[in-house]
Structure formats: structure tokens, C-alpha cells
N, CA, C and O of each residue as an XYZ file, in Angstrom:
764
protein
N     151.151     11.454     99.976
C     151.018     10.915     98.641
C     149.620     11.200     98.117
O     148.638     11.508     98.792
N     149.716     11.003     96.438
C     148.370     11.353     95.853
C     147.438      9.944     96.685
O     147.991      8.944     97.143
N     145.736     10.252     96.713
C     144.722      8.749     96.989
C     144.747      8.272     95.618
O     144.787      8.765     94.491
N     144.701      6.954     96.231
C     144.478      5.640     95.510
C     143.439      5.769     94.387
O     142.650      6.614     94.809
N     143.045      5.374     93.203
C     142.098      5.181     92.543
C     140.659      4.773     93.123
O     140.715      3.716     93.751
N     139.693      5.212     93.079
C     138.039      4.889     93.917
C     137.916      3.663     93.309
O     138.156      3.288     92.162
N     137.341      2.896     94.658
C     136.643      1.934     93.836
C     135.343      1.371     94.484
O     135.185      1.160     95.686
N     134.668      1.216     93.739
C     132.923      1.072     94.413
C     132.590     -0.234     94.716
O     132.846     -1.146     93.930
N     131.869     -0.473     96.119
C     131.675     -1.607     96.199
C     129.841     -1.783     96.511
O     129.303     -0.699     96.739
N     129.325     -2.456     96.523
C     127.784     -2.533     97.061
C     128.219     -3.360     98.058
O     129.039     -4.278     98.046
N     127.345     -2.755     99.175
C     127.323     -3.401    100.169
C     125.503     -3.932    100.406
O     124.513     -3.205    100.486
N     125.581     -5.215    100.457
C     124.553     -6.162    100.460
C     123.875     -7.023    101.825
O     124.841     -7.205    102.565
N     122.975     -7.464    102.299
C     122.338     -8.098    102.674
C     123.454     -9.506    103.112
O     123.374    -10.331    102.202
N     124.367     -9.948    104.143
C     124.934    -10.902    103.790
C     124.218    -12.467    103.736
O     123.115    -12.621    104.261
N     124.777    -13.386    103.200
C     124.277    -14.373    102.788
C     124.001    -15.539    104.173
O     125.102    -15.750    104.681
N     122.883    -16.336    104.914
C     122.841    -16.850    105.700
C     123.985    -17.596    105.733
O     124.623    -17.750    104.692
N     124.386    -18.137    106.877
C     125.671    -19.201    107.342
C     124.554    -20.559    107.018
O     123.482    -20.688    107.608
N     125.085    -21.532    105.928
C     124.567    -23.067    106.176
C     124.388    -23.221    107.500
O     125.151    -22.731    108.332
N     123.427    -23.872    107.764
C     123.012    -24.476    109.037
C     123.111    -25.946    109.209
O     123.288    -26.725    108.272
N     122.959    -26.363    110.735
C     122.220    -28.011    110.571
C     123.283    -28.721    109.791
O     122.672    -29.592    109.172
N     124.660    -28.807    109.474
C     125.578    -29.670    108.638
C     125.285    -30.871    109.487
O     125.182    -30.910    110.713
N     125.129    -32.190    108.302
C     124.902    -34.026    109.374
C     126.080    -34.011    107.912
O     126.406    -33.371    106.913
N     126.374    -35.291    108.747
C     127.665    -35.820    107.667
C     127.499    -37.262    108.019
O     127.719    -37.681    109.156
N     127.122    -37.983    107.066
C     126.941    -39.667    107.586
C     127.847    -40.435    106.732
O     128.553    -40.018    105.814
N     127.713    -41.630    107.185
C     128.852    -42.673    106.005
C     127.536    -43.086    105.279
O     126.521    -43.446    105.875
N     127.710    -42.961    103.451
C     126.883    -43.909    102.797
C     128.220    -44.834    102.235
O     129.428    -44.870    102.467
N     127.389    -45.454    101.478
C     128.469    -47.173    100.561
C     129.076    -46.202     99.984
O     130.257    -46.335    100.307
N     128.921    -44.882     99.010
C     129.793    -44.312     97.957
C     130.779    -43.101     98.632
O     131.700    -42.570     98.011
N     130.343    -42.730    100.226
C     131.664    -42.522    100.950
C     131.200    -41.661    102.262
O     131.158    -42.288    103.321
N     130.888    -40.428    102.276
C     130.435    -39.464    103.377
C     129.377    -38.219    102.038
O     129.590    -37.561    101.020
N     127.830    -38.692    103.331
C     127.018    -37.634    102.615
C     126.936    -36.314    103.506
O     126.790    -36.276    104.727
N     127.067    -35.206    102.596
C     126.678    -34.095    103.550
C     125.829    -33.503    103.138
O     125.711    -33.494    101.913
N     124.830    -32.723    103.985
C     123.684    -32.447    104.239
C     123.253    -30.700    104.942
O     123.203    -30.676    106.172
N     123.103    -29.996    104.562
C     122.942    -28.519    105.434
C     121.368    -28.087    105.022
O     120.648    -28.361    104.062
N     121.174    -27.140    106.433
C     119.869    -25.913    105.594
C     120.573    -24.378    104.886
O     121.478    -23.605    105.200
N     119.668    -24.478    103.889
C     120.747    -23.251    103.582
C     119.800    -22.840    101.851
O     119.598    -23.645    100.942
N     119.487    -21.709    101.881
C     118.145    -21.175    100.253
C     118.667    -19.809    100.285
O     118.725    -18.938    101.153
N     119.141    -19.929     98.674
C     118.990    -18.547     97.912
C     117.771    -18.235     97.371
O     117.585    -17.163     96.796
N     117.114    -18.882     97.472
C     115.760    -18.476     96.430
C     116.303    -17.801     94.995
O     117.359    -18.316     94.627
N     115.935    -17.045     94.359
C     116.500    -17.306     93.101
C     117.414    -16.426     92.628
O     117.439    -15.842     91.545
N     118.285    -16.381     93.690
C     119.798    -15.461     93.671
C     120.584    -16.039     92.615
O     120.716    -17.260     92.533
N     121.232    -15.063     91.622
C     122.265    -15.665     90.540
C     123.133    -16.139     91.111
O     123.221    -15.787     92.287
N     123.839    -16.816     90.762
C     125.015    -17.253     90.640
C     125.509    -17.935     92.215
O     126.630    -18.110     92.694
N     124.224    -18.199     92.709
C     124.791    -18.454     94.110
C     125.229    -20.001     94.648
O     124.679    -20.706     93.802
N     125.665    -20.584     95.244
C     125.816    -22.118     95.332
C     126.809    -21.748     96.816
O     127.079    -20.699     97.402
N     127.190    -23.326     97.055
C     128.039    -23.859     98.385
C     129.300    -24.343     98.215
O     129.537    -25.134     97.301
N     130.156    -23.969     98.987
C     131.442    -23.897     98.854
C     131.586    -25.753     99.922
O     130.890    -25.996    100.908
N     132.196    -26.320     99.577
C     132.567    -27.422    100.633
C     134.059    -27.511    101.303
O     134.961    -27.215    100.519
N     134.331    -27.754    102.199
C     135.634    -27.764    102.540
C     136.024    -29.003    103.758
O     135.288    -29.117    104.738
N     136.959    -29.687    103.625
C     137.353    -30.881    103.723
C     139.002    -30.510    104.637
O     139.993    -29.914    104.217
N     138.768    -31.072    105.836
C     140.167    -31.740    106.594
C     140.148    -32.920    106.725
O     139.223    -33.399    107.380
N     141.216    -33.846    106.117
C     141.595    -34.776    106.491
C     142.589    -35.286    107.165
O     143.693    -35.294    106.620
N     142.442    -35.818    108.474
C     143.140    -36.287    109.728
C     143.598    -34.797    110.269
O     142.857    -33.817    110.346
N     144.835    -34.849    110.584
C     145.627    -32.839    110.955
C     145.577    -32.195    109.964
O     145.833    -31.002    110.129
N     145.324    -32.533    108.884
C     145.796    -31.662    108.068
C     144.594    -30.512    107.886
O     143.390    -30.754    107.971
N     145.409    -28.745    107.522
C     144.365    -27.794    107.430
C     143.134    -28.278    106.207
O     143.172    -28.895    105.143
N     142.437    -27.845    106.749
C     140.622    -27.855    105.551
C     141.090    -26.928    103.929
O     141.696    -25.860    104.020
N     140.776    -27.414    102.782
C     140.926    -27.375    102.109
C     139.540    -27.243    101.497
O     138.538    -27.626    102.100
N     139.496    -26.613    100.111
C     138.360    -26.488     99.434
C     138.515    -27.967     98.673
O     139.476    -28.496     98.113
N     136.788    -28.509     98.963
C     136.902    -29.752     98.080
C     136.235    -29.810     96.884
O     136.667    -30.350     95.866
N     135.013    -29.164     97.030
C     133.849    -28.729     96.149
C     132.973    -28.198     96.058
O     132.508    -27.775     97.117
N     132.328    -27.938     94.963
C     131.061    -26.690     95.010
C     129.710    -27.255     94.873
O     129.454    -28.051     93.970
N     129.172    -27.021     95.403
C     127.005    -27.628     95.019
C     126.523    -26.543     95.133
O     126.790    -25.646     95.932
N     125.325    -26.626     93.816
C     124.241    -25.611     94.034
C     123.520    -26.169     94.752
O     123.394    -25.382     95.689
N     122.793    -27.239     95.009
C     121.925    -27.635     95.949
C     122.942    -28.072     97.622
O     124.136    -28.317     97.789
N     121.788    -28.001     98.576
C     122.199    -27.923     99.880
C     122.688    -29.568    100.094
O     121.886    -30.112    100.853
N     123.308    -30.108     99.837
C     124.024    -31.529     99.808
C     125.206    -31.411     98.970
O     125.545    -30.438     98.297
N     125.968    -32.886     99.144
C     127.134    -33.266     98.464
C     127.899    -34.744     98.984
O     128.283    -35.042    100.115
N     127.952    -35.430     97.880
C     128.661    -36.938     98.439
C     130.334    -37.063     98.137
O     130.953    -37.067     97.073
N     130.688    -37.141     99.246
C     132.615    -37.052     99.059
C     132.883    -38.627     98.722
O     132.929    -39.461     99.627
N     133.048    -38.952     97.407
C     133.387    -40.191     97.806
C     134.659    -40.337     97.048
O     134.852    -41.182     96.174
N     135.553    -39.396     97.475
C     136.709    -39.501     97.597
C     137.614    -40.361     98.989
O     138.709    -40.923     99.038
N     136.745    -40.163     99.799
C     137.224    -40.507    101.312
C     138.094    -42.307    101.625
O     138.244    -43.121    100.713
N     138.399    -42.474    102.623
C     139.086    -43.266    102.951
C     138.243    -44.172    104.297
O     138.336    -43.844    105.480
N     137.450    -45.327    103.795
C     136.981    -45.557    104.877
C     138.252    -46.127    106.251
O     139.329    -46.722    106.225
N     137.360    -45.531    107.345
C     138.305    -45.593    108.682
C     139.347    -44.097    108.525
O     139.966    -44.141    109.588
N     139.676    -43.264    108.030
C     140.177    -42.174    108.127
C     139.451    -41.351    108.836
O     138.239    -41.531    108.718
N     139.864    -40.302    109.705
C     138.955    -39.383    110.549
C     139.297    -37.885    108.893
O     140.222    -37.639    108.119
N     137.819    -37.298    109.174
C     137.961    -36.317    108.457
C     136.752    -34.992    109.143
O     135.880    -35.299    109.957
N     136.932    -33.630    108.647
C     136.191    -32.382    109.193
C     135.801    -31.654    108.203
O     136.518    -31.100    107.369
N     134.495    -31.643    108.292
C     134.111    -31.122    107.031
C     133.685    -29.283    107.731
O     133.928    -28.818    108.844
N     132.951    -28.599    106.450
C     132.536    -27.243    106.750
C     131.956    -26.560    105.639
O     132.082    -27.165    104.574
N     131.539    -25.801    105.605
C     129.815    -25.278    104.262
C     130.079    -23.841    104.384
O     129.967    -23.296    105.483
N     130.432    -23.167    103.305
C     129.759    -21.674    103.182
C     129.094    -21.430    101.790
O     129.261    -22.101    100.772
N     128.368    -20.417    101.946
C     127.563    -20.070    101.269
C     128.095    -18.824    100.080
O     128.867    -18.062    100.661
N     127.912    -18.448     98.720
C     128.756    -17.918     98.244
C     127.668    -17.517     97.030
O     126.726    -18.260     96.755
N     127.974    -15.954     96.181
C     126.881    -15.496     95.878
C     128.038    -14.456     94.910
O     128.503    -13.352     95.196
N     128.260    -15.359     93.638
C     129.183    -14.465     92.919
C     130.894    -14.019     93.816
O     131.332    -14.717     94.731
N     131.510    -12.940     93.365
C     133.008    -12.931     94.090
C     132.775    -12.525     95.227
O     133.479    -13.078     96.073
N     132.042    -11.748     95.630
C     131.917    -10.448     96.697
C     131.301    -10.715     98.009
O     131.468    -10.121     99.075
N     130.319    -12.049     97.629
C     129.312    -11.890     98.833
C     129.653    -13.545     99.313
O     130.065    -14.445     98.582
N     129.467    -13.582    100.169
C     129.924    -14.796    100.874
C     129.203    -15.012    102.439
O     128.790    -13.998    103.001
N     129.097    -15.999    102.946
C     128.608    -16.500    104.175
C     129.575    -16.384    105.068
O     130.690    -16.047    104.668
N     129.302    -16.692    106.764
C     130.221    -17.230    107.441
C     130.092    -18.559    107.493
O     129.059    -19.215    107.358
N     131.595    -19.073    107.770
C     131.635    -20.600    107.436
C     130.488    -21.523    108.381
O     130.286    -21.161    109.540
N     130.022    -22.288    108.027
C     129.430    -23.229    108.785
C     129.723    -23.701    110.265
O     130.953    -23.650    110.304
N     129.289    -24.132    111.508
C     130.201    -25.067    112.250
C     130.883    -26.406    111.612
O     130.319    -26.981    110.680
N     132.138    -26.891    112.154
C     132.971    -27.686    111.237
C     131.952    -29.160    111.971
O     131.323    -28.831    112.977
N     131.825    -30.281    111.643
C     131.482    -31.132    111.631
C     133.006    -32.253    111.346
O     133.553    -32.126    110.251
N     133.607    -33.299    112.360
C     133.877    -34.362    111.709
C     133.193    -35.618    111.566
O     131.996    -35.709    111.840
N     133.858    -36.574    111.163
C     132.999    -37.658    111.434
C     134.436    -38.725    110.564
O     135.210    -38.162    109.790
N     134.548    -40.090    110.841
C     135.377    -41.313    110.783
C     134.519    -41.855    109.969
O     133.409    -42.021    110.475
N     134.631    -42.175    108.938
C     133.074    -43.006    107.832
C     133.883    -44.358    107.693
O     134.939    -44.698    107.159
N     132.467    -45.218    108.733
C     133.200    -46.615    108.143
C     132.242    -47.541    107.756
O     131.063    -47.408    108.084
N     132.794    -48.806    106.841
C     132.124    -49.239    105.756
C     131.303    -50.416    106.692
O     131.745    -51.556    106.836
N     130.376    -50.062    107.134
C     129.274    -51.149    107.718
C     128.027    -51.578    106.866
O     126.964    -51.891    107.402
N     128.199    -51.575    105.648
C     127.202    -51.268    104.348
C     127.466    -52.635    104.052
O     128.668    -52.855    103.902
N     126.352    -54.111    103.858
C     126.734    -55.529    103.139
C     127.009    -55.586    101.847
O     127.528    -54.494    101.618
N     126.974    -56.283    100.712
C     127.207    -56.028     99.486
C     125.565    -56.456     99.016
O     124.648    -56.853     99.736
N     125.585    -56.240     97.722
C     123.925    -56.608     97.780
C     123.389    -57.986     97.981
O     124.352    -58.712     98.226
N     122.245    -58.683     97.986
C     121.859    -59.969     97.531
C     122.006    -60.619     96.731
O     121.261    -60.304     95.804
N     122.639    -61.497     96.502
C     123.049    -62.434     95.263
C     121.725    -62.584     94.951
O     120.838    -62.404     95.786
N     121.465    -62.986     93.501
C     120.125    -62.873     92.822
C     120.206    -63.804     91.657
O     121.170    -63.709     90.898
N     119.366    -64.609     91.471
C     119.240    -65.299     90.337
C     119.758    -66.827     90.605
O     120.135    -67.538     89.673
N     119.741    -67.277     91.997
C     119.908    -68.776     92.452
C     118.976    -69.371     91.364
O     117.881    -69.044     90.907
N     120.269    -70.847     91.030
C     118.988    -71.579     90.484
C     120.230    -73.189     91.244
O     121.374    -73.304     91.684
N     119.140    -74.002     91.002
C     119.470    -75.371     91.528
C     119.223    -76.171     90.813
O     118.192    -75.979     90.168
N     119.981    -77.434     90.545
C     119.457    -78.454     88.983
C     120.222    -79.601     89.598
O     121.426    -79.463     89.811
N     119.654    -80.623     89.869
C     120.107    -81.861     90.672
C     120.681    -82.392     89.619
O     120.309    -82.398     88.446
N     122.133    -83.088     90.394
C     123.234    -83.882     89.115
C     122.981    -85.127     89.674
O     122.109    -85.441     90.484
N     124.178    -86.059     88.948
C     124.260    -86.802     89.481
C     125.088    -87.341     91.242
O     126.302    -87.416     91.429
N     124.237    -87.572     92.059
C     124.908    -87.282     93.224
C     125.242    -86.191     93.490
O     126.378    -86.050     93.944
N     124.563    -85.264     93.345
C     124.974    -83.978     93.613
C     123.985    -82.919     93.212
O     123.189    -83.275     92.343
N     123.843    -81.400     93.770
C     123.202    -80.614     93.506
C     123.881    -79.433     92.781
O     124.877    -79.109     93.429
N     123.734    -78.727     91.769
C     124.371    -77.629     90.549
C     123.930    -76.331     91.830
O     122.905    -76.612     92.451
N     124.351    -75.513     92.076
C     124.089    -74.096     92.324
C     124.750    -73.192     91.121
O     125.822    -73.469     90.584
N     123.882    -72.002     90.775
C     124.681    -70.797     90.245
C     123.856    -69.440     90.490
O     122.670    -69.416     90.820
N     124.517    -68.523     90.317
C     123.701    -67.451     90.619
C     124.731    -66.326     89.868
O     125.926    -66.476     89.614
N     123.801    -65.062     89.580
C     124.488    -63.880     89.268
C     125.617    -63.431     90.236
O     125.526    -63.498     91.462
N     126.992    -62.836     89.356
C     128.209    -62.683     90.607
C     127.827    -60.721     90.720
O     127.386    -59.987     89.836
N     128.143    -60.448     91.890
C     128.061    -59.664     92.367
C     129.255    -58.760     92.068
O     130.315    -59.340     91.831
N     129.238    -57.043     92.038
C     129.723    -56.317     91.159
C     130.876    -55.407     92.267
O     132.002    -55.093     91.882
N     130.284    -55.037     93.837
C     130.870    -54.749     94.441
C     132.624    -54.285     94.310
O     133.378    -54.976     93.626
N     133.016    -53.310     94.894
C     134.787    -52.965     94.400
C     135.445    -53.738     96.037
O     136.626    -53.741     96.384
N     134.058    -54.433     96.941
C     135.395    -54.630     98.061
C     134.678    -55.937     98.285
O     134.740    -56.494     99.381
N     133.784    -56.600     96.957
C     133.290    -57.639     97.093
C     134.532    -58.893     97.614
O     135.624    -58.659     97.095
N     134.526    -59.957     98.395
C     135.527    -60.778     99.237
C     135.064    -62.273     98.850
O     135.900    -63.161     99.017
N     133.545    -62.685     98.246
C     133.303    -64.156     98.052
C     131.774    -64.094     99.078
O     131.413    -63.241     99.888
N     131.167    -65.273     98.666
C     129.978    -65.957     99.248
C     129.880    -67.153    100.109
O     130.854    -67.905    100.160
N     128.892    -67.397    100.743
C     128.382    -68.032    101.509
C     127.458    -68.870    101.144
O     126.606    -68.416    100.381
N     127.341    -70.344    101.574
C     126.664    -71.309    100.945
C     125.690    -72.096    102.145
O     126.212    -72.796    103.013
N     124.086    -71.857    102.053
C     123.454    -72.331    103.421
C     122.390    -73.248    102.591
O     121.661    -73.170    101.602
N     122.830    -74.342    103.812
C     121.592    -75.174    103.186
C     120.678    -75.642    104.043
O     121.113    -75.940    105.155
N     119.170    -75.839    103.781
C     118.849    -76.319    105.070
C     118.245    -78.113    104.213
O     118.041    -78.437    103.043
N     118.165    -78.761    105.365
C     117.805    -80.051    105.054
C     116.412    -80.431    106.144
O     116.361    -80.385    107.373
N     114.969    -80.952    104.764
C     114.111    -81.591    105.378
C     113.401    -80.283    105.816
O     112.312    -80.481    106.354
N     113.718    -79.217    105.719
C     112.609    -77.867    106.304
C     113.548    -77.596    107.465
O     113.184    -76.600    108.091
N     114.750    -78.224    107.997
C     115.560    -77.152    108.695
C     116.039    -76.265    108.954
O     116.080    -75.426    108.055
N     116.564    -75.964    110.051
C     117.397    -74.585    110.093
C     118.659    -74.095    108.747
O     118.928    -75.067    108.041
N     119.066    -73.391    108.528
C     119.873    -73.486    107.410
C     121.205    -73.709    107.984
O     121.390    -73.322    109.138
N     122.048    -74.212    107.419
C     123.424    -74.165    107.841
C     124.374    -74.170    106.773
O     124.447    -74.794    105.714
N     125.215    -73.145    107.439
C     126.162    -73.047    106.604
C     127.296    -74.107    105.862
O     127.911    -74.839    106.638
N     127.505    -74.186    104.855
C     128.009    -75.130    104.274
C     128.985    -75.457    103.153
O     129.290    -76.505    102.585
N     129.509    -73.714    102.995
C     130.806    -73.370    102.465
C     130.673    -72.185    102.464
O     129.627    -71.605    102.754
N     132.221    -71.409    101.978
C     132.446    -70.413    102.105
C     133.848    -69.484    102.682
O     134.488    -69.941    103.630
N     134.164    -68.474    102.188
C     133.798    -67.828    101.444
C     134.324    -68.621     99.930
O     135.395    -69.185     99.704
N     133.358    -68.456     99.200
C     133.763    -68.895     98.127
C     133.928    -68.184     96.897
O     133.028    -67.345     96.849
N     134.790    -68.111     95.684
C     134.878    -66.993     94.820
C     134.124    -66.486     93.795
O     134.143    -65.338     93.350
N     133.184    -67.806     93.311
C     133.236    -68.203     91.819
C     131.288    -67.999     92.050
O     130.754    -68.381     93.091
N     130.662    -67.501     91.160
C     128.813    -67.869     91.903
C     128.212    -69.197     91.102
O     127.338    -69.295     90.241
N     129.128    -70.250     91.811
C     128.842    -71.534     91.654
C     129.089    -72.497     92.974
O     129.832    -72.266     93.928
N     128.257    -73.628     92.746
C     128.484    -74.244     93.687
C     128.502    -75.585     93.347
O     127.953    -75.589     92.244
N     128.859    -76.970     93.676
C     128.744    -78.556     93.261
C     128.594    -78.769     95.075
O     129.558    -78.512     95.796
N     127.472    -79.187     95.559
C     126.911    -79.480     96.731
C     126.928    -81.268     96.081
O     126.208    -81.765     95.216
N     128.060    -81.913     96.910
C     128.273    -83.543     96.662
C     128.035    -84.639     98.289
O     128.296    -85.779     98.673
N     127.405    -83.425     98.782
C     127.379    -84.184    100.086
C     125.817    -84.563    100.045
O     125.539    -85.230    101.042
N     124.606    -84.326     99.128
C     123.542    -84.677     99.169
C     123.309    -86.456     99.313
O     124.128    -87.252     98.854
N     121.790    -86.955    100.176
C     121.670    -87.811    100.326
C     120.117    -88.004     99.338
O     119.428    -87.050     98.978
N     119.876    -89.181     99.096
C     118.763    -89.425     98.276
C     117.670    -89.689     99.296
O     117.829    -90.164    100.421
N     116.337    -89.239     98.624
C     115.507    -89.526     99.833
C     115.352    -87.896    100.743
O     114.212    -87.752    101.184
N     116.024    -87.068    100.966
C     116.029    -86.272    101.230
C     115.793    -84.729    100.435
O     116.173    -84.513     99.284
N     115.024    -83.634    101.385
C     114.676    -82.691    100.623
C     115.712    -81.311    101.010
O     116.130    -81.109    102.151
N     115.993    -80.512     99.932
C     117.436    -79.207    100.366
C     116.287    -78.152     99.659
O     115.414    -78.215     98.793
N     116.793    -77.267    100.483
C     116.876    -75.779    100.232
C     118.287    -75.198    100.129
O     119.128    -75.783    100.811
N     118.650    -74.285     99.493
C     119.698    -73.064     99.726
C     119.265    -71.738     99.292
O     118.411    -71.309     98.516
N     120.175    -71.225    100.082
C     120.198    -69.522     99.929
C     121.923    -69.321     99.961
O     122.721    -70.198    100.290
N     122.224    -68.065     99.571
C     123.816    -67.381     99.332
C     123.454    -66.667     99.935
O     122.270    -66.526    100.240
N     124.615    -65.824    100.382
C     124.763    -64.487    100.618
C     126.213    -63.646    100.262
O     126.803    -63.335    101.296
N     126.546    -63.438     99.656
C     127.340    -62.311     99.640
C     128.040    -61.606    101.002
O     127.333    -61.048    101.842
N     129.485    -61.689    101.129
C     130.853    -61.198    102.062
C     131.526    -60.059    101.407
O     132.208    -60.251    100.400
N     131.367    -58.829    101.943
C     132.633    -57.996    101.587
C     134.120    -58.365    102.433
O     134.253    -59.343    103.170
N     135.094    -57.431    102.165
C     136.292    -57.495    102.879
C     136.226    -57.358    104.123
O     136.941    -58.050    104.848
N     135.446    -56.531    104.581
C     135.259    -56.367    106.114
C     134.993    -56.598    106.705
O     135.327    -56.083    107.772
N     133.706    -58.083    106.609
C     133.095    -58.762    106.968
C     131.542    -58.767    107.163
O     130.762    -59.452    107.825
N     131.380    -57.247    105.924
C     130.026    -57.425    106.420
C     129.479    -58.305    105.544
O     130.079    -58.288    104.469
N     128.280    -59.313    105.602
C     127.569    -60.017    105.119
C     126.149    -59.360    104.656
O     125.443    -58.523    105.219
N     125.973    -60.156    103.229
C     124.158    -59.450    103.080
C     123.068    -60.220    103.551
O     123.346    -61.113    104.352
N     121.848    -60.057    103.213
C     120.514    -60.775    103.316
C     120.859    -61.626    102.586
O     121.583    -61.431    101.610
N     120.141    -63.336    103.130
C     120.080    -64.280    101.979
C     119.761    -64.166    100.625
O     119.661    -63.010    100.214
N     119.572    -65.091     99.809
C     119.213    -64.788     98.403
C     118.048    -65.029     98.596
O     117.869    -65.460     99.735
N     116.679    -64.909     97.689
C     115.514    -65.777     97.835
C     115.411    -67.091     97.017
O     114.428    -67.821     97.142
């Protein structure tokens, strides 16, 4: 048979393989992390690619810079990530080593903020700013009495209020909150 039509290709310098991939759990889902510089190559950026549980790796997304936050993910799902490097249609990296990692939510919700206290009758007012969290679960109510240890003294509760009716006269309270997600993690007291 007649040859095929010519067709020209440049052959180039290939593009380093990402290096060094860490993949950690943050609160907004799994961060990933590589070494990897075009210096000021057009059009060049990072390919991301994503297995979740058996299933084959899939393209998830693109970054020009050497990072990317999936927070698509499923905390407690096992997933495998992987990085190439990509430089217009033609030029491309070899893929990264695959990295998995299980991202789970050990992150507290923040500090409740803005306690205030206003003595009633027979009783002490708590309120504070409510917390914004998507796996926020309710608060925690500590009081200490006389310069004591604090103790807990309700909870979880929904609302960022409190009616403390167990106060005695004659006596001096402190409290602090803290904030419960679903999972149980707890935050720092309030101040």
C-alpha cells in the first residue's frame, strides 16, 4: 500500500515524575502535596488521579501548583491517590508512586466564643456564639465551683444557651463550653 501521510513530532526533554507525594487528612478532606517545577514552561500543570476503595484510579483534577485538597472524600473510606506532570498534549511525566491513605475525621470543631454569664434569679444565664460546623453534634457545659476543678455539668446540649438552676448563694462559679462533633471529637474550652 501507498505510506501514510508524515507527521512531525518534536521530541523533547521529558517532564520530571512528581516526587515525595504525602497525602494527609485535613477538616476539608485529604491534602496532597508533591515536589515537582516547571519553571516557566507554558501551559504546564498536574494531573491528579484518585482510586477509591477497588475501584480503578480515575482522573480527579488538575493544579498548576504542586498541591491539591480533595474534599470530595468520604471520611473512613480507604482511597489511592497518584500525580503526573503534563506540559500541553504531547509531553507528559511518568506517573507518580501511588500513595493511599483512609482520612479520618480526628479534627474538634472550633471553640465556642463569646461566653457571657448574667446571674438570674436563682440561677445563672449562659450564652455564647453557636458554632457553624457541617458535623457539629451539641456542647458541653463545665463548671467549676469556689476555684475548683471544672466539672462537667450538662451536655451534649443543642441550643448555645444554658439556665444553670443548681447554683447556691454564697458561692463563687466559673464556666467554660466546649463544642462536640458527631464523632466525638471535642474542642478546647471556651475562655
Amino acid at each position: 500500500s501507498e505510506w501514510s501521510n508524515p507527521v512531525a513530532l518534536a521530541v523533547g526533554v521529558p517532564l520530571a515524575t512528581p516526587a515525595s507525594l504525602q497525602v494527609v487528612s485535613v477538616p476539608q478532606g485529604v491534602r496532597l502535596t508533591w515536589l515537582g517545577s516547571f519553571g516557566n514552561e507554558a501551559g504546564a500543570h498536574y494531573r491528579i488521579f484518585r482510586g477509591a476503595g477497588e475501584a480503578m484510579p480515575a482522573r480527579l483534577a488538575e493544579s498548576d501548583k504542586p498541591e491539591y485538597v480533595d474534599a470530595t472524600v468520604d471520611f473512613g473510606s480507604p482511597y489511592r491517590y497518584f500525580v503526573q506532570a503534563i506540559a500541553g498534549e504531547l509531553r507528559q511525566s511518568e506517573i507518580s508512586p501511588t500513595i493511599g491513605i483512609t482520612p479520618m475525621d480526628t479534627f474538634p470543631p472550633a471553640v465556642p466564643a463569646g461566653l457571657t454569664a448574667v446571674a438570674g434569679v436563682n440561677s445563672i444565664e449562659l450564652a455564647w456564639e453557636r458554632n457553624t460546623e457541617d458535623d457539629f453534634a451539641g456542647y458541653h457545659v463545665y463548671r467549676s465551683t469556689d476555684g475548683g476543678a471544672p466539672e462537667r455539668i450538662a451536655g451534649p446540649i443543642d441550643a448555645p444557651t444554658f439556665s444553670d438552676r443548681t447554683v447556691e448563694v454564697g458561692k463563687k462559679y466559673s464556666y467554660t463550653v466546649t463544642a462536640v462533633d458527631r464523632n466525638g471529637n471535642e474542642s478546647a474550652r471556651s475562655m
